[in-house]
C-alpha positions as CSV (number, residue, x, y, z in Angstrom):
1,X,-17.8,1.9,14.5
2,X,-15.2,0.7,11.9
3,X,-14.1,-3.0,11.5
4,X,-10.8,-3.9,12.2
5,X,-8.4,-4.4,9.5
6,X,-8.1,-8.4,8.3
7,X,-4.4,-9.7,9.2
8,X,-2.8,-10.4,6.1
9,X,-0.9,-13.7,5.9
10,X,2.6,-14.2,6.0
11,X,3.7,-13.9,2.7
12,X,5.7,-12.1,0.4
13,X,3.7,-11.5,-2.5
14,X,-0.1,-12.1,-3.5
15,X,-1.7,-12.5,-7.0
16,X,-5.0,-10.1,-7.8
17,X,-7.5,-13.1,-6.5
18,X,-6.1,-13.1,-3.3
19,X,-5.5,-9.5,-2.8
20,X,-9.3,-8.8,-3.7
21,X,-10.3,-11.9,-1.1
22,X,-8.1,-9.9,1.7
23,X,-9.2,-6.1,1.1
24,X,-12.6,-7.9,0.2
25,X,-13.4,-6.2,-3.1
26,X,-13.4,-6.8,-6.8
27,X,-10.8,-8.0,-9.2
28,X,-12.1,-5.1,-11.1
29,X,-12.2,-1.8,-8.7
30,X,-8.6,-2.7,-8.1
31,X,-7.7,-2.3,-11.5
32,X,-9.3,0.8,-11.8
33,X,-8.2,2.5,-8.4
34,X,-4.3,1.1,-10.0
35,X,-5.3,3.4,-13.7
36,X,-6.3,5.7,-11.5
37,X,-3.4,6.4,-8.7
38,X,0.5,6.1,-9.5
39,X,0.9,5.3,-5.9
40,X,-0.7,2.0,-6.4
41,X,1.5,0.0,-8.9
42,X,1.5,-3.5,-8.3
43,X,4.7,-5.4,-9.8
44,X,4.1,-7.8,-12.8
45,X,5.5,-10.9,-13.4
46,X,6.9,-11.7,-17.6
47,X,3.5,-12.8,-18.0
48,X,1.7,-10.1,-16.7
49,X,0.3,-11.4,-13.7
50,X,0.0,-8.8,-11.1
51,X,2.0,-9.3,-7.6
52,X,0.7,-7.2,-5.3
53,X,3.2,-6.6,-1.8
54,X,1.5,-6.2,2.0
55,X,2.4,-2.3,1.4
56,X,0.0,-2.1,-1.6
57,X,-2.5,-4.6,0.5
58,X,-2.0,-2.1,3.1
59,X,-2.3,1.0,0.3
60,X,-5.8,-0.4,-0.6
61,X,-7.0,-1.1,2.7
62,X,-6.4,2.7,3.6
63,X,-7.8,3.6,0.4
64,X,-10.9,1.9,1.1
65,X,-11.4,2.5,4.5
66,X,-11.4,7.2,3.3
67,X,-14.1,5.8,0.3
68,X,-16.1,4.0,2.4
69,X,-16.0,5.0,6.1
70,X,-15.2,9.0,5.2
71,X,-17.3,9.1,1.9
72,X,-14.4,11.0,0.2
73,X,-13.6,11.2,-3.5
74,X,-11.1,8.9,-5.2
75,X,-9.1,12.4,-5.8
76,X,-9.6,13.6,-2.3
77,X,-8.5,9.7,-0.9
78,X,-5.8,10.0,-3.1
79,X,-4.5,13.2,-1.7
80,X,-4.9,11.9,1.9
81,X,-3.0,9.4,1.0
82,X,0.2,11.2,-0.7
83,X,0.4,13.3,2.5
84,X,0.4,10.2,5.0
85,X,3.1,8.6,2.3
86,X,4.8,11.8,2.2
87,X,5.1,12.0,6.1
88,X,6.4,8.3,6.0
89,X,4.2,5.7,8.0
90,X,0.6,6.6,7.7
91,X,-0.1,6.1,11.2
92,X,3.2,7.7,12.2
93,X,3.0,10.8,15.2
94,X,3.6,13.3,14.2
95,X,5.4,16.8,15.9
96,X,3.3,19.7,16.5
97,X,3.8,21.7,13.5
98,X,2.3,18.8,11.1
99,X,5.5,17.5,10.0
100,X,7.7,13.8,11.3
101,X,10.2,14.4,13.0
102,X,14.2,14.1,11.5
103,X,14.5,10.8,13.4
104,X,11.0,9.8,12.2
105,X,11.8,10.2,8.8
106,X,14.8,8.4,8.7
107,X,13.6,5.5,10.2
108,X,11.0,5.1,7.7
109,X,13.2,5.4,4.9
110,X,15.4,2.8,6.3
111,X,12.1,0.4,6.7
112,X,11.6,1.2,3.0
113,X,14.8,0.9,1.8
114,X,15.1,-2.9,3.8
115,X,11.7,-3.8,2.0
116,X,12.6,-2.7,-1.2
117,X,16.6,-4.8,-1.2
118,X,14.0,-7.8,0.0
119,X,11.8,-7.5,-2.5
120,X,14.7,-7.2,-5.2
121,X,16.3,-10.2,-4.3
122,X,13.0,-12.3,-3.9
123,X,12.8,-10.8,-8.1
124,X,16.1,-12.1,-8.5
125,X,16.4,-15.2,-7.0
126,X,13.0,-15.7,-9.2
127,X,15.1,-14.9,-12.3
128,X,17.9,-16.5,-11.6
């Protein structure tokens, strides 16, 4: 039996401390699963501070829950991972054959592509 996943609070962005009080691991397995895995690249701020989005909250959750509930390998978690990314929602359905449907797909991009333009003009009203 699995524990649920912790709601994550409603906000946009979420410095290191936070993040490891939410996912409920150290400041400094996070670091290393980020030198480790491309897919997990928390923005920085100019003076380095990490900001780390609900996505990459929800990245690390998913990574911990294959390391620790399905005793896989960072490498193995890692390509889990790329193919539920690749597929668009992890937790998507998914058509017979493996694959999301067209409709699927496109849907998820769109969700991406909104979170992205939010997250670029959060950056820029910051900036400006």
């Amino acid at each position: 039996m699995s524990l649920p996943a912790p709601l994550l609070p409603d906000q946009e962005f979420f410095n290191i401390g936070e993040a490891c009080r939410i996912v409920q691991l150290p400041d400094y397995t996070l670091r290393y699963w980020e030198s480790k895995l491309k897919l997990l690249r928390p923005a920085r701020r100019s003076s380095g501070h990490r900001r780390y989005t609900k996505r990459d909250l929800e990245i690390i959750l998913r990574l911990k829950s294959l390391l620790e509930g399905r005793h896989m390998t960072l490498s193995g978690a890692r390509k889990v991972l790329l193919r539920e990314l690749k597929g668009g929602i992890a937790e998507s359905p998914a058509t017979p054959n493996g694959a999301s449907s067209p409709s699927e797909r496109g849907t998820a991009a769109a969700k991406i592509l909104r979170e992205i333009r939010s997250e670029l003009k959060a950056l820029l009203a910051e900036l400006g």
